[in-house]
Residue, then its C-alpha position, 0 to 999 in steps of 0.5 A: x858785468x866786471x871785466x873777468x865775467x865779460x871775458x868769461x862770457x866771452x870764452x864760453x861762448x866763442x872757445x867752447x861754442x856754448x850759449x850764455x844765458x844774459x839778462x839786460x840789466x835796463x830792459x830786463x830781457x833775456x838773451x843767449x851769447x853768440x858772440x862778443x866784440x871786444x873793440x866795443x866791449x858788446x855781448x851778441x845776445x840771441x833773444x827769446x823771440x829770435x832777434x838778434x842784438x848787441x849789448x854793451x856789457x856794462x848793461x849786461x848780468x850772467x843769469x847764472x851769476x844771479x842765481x848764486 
């Protein structure tokens, strides 16, 4: 993920408080943003199966940008 789509994902979900659908582009899972830390350039992602995990955003693709 570019810079200006992490703090697109970033914006959507912390100003408009809506989940971003992510694929990890290593392990092919899918997960909701939920939150992002900007000191480690990291995407919180909420899984399918409901854990919890934290992506680095180079290893992550906005499922919506995929699709276009």
């Amino acid at each position: 993920m570019r810079g200006s789509q992490y703090d697109k994902v970033c914006y959507w979900t912390e100003q408009r408080e809506e989940k971003v659908p992510i694929r990890n582009l290593k392990s092919g899972e899918v997960g909701y943003s939920f939150g992002c830390t900007y000191e480690g350039n990291t995407v919180q992602v909420r899984l399918e199966n409901g854990e919890l995990d934290s992506w680095p955003k180079e290893d992550c693709l906005e499922i919506m940008e995929a699709m276009q």
